[in-house]
Z-matrix of the N, CA and C atoms (Angstrom, degrees):
N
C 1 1.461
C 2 1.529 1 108.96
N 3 1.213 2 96.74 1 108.15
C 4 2.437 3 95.96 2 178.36
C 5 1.376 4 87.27 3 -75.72
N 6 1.422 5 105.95 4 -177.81
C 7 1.433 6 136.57 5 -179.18
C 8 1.176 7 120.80 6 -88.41
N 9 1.353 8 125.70 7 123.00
C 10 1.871 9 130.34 8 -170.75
C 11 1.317 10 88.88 9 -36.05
N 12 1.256 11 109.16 10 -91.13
C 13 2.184 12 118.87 11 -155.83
C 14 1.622 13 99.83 12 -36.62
N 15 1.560 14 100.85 13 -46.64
C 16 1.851 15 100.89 14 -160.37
C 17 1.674 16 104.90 15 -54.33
N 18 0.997 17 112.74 16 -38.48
C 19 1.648 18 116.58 17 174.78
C 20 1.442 19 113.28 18 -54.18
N 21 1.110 20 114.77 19 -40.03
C 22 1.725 21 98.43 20 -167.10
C 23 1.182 22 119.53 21 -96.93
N 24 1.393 23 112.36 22 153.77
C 25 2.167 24 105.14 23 -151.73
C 26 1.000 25 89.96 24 -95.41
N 27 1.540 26 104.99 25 158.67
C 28 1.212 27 133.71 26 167.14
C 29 1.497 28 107.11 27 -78.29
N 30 2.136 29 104.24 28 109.16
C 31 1.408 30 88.25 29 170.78
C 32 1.915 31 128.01 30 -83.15
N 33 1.290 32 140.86 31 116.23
C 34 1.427 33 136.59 32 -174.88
C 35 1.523 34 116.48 33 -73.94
N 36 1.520 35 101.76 34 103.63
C 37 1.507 36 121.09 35 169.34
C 38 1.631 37 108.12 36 -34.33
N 39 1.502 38 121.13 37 139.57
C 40 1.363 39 119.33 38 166.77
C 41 1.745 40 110.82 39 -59.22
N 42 1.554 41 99.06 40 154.04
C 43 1.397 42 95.00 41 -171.97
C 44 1.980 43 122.73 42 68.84
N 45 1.746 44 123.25 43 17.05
C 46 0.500 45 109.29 44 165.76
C 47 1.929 46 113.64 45 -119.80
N 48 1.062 47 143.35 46 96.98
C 49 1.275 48 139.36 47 173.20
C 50 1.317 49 135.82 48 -39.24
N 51 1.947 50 127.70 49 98.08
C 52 1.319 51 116.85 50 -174.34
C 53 1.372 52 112.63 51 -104.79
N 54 1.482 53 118.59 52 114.49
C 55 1.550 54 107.94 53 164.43
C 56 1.393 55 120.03 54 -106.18
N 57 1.275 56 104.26 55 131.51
C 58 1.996 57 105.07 56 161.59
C 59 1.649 58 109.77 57 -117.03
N 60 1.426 59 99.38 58 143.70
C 61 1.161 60 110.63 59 -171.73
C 62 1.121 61 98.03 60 -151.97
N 63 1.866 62 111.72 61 95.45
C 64 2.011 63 119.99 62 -152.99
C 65 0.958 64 84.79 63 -1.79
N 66 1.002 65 130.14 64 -178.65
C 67 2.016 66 133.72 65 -46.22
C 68 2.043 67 94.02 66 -116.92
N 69 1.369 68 88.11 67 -9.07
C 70 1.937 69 108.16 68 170.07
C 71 1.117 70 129.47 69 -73.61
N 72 1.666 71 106.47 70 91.62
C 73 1.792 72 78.74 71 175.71
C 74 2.087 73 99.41 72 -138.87
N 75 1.531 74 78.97 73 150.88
C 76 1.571 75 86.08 74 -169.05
C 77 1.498 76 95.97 75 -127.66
N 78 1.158 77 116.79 76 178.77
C 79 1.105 78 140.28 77 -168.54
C 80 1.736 79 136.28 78 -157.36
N 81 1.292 80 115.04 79 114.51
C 82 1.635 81 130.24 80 -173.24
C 83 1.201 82 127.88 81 -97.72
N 84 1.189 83 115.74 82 119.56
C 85 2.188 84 112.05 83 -172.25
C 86 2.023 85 95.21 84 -152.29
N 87 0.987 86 90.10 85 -176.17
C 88 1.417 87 100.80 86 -174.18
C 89 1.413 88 129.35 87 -78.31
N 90 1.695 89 107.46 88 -8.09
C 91 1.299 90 96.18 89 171.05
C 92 2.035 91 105.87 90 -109.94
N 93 1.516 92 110.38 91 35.42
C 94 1.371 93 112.10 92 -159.49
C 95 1.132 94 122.37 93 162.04
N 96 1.647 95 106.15 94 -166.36
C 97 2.006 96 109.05 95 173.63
C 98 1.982 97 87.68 96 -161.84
N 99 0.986 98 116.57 97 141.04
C 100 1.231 99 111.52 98 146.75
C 101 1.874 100 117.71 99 -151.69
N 102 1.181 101 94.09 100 177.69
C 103 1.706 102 89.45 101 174.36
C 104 1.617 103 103.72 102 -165.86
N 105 2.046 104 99.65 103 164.98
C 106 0.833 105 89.99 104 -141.29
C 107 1.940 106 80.11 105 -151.75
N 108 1.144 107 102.57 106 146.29
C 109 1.541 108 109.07 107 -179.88
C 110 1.828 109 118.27 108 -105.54
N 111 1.501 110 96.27 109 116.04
C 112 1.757 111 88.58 110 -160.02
C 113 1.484 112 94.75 111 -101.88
N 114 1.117 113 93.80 112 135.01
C 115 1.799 114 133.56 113 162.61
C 116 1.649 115 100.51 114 8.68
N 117 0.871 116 99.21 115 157.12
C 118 2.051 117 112.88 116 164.57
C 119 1.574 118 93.60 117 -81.57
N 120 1.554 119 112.53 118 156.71
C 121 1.774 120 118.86 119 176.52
C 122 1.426 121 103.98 120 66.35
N 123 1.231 122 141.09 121 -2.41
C 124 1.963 123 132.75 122 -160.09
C 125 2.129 124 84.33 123 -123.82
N 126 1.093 125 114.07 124 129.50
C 127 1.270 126 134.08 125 142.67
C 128 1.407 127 137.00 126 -120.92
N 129 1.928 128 108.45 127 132.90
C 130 1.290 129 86.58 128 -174.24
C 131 1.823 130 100.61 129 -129.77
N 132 1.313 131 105.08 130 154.12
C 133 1.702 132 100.90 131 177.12
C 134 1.650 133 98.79 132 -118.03
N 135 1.184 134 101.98 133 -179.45
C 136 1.758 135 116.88 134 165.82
C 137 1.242 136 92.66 135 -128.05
N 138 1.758 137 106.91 136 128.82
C 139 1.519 138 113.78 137 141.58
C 140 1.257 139 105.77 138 -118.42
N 141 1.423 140 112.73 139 149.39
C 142 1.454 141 128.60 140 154.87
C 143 1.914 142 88.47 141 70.65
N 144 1.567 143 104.83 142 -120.78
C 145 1.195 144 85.90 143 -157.03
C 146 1.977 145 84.12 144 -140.05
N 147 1.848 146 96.38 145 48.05
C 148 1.230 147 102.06 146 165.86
C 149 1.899 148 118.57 147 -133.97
N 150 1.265 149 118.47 148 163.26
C 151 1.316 150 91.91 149 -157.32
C 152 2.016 151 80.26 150 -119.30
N 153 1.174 152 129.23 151 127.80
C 154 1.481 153 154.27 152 175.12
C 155 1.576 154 113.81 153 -101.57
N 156 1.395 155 94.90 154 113.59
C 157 1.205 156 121.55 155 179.91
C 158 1.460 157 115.14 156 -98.64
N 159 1.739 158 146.32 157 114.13
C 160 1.349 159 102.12 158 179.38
C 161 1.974 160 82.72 159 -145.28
N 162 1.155 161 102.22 160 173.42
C 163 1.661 162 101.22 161 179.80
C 164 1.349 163 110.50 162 -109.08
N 165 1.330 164 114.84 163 147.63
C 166 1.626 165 126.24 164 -173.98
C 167 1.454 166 118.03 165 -72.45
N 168 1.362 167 119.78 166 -20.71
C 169 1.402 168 122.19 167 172.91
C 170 2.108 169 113.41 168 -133.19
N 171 1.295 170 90.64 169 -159.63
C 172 1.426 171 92.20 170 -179.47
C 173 1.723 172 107.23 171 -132.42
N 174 1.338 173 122.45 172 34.37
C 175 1.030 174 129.82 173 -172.04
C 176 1.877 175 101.13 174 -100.72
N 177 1.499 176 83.67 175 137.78
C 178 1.845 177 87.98 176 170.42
C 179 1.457 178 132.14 177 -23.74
N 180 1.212 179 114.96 178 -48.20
C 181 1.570 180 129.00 179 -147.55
C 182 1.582 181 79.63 180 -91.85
N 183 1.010 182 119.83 181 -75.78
C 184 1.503 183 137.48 182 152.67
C 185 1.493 184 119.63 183 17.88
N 186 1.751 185 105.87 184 -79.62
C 187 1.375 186 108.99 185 149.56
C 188 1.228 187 131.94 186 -70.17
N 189 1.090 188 130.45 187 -5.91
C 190 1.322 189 130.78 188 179.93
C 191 1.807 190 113.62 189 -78.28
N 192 1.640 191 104.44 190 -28.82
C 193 0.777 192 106.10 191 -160.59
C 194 1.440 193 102.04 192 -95.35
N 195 1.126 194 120.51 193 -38.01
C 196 1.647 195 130.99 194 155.03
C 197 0.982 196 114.80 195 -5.52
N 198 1.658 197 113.26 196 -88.02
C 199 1.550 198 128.89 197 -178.60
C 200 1.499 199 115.67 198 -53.89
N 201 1.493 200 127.83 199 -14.73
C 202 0.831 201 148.99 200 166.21
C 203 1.671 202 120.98 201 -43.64
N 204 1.850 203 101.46 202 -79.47
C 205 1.208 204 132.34 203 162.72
C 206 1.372 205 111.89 204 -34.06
N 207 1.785 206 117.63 205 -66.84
C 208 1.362 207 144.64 206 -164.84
C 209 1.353 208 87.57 207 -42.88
N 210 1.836 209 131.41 208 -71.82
C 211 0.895 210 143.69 209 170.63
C 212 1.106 211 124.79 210 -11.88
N 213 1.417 212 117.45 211 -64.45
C 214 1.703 213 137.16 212 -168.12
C 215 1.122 214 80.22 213 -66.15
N 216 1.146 215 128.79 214 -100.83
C 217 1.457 216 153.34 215 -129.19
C 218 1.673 217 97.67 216 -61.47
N 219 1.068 218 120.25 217 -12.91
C 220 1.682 219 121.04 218 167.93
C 221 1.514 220 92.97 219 -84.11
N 222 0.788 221 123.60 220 -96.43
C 223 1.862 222 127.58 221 -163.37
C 224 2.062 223 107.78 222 -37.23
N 225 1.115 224 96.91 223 -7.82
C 226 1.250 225 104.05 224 163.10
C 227 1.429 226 142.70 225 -75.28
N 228 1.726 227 81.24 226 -49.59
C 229 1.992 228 93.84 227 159.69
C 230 1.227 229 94.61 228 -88.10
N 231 1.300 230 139.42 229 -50.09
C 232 1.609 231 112.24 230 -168.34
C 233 2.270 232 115.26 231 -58.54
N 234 1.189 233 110.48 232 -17.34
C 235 0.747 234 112.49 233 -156.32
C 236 2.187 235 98.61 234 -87.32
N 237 1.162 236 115.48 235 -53.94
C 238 1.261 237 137.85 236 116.64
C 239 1.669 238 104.59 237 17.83
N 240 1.394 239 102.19 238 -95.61
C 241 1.564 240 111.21 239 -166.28
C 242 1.293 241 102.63 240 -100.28
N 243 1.177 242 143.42 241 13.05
C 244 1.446 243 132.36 242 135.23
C 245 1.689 244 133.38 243 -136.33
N 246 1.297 245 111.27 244 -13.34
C 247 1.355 246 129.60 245 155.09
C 248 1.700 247 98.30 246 100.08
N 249 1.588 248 115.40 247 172.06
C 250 1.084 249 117.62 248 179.06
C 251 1.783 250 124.67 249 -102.54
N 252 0.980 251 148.29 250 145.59
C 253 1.528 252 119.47 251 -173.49
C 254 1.988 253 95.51 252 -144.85
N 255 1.352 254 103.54 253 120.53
C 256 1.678 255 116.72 254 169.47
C 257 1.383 256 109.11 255 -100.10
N 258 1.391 257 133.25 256 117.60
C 259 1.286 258 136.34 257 170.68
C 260 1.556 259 105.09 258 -120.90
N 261 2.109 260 89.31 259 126.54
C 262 1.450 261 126.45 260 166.04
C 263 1.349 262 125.32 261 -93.67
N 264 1.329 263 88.66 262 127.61
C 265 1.796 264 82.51 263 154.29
C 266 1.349 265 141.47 264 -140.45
N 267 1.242 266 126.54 265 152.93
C 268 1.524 267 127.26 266 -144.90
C 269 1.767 268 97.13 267 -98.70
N 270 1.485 269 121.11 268 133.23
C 271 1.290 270 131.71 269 -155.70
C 272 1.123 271 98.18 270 -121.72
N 273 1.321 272 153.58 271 124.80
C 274 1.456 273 152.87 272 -174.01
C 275 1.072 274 134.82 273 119.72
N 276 1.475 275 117.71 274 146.71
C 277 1.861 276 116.78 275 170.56
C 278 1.476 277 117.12 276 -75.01
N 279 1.573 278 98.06 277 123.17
C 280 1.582 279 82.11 278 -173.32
C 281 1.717 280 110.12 279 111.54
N 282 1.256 281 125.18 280 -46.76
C 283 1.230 282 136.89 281 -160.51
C 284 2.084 283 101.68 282 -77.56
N 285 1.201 284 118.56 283 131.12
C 286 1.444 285 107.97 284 176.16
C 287 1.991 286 98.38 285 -162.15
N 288 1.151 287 92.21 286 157.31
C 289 1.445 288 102.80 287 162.87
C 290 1.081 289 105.84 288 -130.86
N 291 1.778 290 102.75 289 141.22
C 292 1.892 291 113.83 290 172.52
C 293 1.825 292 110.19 291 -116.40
N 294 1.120 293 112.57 292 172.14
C 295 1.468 294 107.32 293 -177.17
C 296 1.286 295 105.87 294 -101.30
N 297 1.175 296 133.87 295 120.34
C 298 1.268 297 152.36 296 -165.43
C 299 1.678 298 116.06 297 -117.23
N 300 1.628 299 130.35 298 74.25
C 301 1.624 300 150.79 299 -136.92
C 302 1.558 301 82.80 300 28.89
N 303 1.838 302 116.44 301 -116.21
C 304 0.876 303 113.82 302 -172.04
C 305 1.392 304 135.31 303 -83.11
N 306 1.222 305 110.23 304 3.03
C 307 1.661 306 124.44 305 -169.31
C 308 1.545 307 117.15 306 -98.46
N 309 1.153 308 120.07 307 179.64
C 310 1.434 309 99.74 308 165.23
C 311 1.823 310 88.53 309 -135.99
N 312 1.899 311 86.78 310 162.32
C 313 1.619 312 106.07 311 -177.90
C 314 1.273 313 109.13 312 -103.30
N 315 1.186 314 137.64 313 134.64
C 316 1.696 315 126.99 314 -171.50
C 317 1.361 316 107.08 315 -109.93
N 318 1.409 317 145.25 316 140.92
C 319 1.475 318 139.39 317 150.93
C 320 1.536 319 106.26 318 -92.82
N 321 1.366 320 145.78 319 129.82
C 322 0.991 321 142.07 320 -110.10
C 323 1.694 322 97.52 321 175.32
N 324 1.217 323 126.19 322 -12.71
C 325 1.290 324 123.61 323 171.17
C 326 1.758 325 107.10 324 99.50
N 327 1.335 326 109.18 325 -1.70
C 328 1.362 327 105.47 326 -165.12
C 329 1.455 328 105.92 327 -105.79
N 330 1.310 329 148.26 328 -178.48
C 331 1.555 330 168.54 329 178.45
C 332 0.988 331 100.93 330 -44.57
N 333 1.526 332 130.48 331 -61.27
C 334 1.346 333 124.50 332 -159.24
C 335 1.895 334 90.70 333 -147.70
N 336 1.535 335 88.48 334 149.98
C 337 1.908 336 100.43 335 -174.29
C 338 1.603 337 102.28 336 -79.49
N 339 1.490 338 98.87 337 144.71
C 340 1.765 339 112.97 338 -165.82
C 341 2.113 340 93.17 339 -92.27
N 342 1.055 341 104.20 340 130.71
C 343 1.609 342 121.22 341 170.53
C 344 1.913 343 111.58 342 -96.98
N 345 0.929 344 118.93 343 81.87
C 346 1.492 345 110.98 344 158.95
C 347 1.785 346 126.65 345 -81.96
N 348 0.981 347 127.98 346 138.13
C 349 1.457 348 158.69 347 -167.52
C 350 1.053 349 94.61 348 -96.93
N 351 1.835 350 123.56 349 129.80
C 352 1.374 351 106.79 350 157.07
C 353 1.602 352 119.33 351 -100.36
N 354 1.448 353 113.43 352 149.58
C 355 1.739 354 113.96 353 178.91
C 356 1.098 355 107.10 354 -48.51
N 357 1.344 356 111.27 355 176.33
C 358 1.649 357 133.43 356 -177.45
C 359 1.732 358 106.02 357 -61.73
N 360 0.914 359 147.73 358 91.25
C 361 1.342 360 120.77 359 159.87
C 362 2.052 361 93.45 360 143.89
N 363 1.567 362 112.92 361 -25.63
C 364 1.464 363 108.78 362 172.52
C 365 1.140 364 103.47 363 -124.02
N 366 1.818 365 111.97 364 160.61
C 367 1.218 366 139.79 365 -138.61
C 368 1.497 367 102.12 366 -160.14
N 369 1.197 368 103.95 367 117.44
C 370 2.022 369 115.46 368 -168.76
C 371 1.418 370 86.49 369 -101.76
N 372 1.416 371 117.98 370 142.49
C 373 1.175 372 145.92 371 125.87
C 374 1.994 373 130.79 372 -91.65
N 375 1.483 374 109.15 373 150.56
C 376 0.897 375 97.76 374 -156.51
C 377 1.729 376 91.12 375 -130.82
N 378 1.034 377 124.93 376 111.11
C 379 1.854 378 117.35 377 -169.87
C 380 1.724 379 94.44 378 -102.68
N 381 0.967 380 146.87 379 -37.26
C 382 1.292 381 141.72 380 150.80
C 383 1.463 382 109.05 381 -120.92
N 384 1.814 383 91.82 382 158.66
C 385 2.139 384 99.12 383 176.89
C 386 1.843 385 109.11 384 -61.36
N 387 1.199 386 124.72 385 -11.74
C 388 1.270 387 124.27 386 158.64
C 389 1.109 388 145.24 387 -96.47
N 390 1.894 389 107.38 388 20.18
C 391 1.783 390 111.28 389 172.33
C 392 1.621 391 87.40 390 -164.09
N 393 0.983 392 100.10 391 141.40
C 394 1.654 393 134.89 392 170.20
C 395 1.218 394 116.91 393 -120.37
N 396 1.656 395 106.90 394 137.91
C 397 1.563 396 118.27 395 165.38
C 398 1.403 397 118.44 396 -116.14
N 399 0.970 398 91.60 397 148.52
C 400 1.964 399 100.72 398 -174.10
C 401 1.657 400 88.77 399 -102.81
N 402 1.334 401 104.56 400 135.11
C 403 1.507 402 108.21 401 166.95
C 404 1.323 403 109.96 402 -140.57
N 405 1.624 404 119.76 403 142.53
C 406 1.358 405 138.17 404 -164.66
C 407 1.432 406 127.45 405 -147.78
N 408 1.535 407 123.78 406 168.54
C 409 1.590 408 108.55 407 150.96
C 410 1.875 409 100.40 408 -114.87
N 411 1.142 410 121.81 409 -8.56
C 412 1.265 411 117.98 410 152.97
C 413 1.572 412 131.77 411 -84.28
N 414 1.938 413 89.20 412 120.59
C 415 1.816 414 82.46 413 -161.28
C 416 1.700 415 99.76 414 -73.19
N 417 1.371 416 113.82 415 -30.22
C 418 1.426 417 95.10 416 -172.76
C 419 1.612 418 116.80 417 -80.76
N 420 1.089 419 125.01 418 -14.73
C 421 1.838 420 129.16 419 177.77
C 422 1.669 421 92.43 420 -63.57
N 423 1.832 422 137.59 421 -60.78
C 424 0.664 423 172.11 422 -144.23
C 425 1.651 424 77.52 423 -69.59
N 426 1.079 425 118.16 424 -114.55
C 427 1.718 426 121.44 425 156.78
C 428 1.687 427 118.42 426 13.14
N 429 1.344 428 114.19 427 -61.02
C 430 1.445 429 118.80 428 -162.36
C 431 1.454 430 95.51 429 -81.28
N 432 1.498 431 123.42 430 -57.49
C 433 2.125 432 112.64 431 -178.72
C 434 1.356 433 98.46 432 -62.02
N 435 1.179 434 130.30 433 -17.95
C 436 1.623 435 104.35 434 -174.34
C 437 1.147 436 106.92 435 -79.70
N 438 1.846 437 122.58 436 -23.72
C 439 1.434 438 125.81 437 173.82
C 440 1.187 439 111.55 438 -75.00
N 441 1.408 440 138.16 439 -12.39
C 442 1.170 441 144.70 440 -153.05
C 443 1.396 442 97.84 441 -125.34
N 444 1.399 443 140.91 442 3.14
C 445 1.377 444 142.69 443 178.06
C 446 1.501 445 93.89 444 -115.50
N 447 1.182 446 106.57 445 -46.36
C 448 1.881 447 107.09 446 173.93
C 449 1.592 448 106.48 447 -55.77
N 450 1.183 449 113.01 448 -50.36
C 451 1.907 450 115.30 449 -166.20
C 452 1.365 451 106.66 450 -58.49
N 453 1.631 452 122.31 451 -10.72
C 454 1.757 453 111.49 452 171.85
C 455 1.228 454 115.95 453 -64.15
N 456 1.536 455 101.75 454 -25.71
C 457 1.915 456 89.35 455 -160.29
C 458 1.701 457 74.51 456 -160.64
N 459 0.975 458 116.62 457 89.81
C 460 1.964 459 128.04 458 148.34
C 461 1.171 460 128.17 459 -57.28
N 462 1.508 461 116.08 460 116.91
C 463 1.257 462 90.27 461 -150.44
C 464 1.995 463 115.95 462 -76.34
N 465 1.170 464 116.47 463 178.08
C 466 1.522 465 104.11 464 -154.12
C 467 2.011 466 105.83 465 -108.52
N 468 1.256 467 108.12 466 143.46
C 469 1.734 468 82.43 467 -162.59
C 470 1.570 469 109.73 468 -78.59
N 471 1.156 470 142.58 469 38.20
C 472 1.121 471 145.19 470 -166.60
C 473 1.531 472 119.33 471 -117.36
N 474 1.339 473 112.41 472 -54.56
C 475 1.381 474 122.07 473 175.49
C 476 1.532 475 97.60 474 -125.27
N 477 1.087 476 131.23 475 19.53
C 478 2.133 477 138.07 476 -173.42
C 479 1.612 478 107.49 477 26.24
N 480 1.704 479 106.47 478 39.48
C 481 1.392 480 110.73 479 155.77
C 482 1.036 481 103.16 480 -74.35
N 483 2.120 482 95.88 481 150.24
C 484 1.283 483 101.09 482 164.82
C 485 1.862 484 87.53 483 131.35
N 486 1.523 485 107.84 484 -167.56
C 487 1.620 486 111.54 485 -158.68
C 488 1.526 487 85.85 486 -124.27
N 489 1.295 488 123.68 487 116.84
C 490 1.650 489 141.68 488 162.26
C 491 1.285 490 131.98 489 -114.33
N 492 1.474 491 140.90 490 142.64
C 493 1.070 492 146.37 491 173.60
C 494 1.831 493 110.54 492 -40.02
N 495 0.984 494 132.48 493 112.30
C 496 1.183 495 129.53 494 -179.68
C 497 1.631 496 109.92 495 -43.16
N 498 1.663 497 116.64 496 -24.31
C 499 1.634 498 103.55 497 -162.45
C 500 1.683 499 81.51 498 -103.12
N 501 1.257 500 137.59 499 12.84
C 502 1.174 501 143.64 500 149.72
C 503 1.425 502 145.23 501 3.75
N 504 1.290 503 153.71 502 11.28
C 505 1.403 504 131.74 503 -149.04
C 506 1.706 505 104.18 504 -74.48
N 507 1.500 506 107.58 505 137.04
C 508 1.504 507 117.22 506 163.27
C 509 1.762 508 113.35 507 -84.51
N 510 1.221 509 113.39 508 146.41
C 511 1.397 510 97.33 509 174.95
C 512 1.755 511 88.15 510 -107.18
N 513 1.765 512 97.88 511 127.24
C 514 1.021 513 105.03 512 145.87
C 515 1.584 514 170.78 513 -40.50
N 516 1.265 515 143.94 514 132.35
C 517 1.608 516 110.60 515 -167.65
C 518 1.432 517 89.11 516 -128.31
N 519 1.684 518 110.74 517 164.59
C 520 1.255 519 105.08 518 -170.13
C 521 1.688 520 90.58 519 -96.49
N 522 1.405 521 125.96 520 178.92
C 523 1.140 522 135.04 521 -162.19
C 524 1.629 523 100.79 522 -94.41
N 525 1.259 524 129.14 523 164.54
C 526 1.286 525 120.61 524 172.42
C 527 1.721 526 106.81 525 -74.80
N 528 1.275 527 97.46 526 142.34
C 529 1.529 528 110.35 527 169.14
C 530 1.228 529 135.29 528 -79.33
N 531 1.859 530 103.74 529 120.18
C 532 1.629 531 110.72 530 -163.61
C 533 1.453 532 102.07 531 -76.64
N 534 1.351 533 107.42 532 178.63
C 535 1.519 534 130.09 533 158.79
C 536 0.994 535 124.47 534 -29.56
């Protein structure tokens, strides 16, 4: 029995470039290049203008690792030929981000304003001082600063201050009850 996802091909957008070269395979499109080394037991070919993933045996680890690969190597060309995008937003009085060359500076309620750097490969935009976008061709790097721009200031369940995923809901708490 292969793996649901691992079965189904990767279809390749025009204008996006797949090479494998055993067990190497990377990939070129317009917003990038990346590559990526797949698993022991996982093979993949290109025909035509689809990219086939399939596994060499039928052992657990095997498939596991399949659907795995299939995975990567999809968000790769999609990521590639259309890029990834995480949008934040900043919840509070007081609370703002500015663009700082490439980084941004946060006010955050705390002593001194927090400076983040972005990694090699993503690029923040900022359309107001109260929401930021993380932009990438790696969906998971893309993923990790947006978790790591959120972890300054979480937002809090009381008044949902603080920095949240825009597609976000906080669950609320009610306040303790006065006199």
């Amino acid at each position: 029995m292969a793996s649901h996802i691992g079965k189904l091909p990767i279809e390749i957008p025009a204008g996006v470039e797949v090479t494998i070269n055993g067990q190497e395979f990377s990939v070129k499109g317009p917003k990038g290049s990346d590559s990526y080394t797949i698993p022991e037991g996982v093979t993949a070919k290109v025909e035509g203008n689809e990219l086939i993933v399939s596994a060499n045996d039928d052992l657990r680890p095997t498939r596991a690792k399949h659907g795995l690969a299939r995975s990567i190597m999809a968000s790769m060309v999609k990521g590639v030929h259309e890029g990834y995008a995480k949008s934040l937003d900043i919840v509070g009085t007081g609370y703002r981000a500015t663009m700082k060359g490439k980084g941004i500076e946060f006010s955050l309620g705390y002593s001194h304003t927090i400076t983040v750097e972005p990694p090699e490969g993503i690029e923040f935009e900022l359309p107001n001082p109260n929401q930021v976008i993380v932009k990438g061709t790696d969906k998971q790097a893309v993923g990790q600063v947006a978790a790591n721009i959120r972890k300054l200031r979480a937002p809090e369940p009381y008044k949902g201050k603080g920095i949240k995923y825009s597609d976000e809901t906080i669950r609320r708490k009610a306040g303790k009850a006065g006199k």
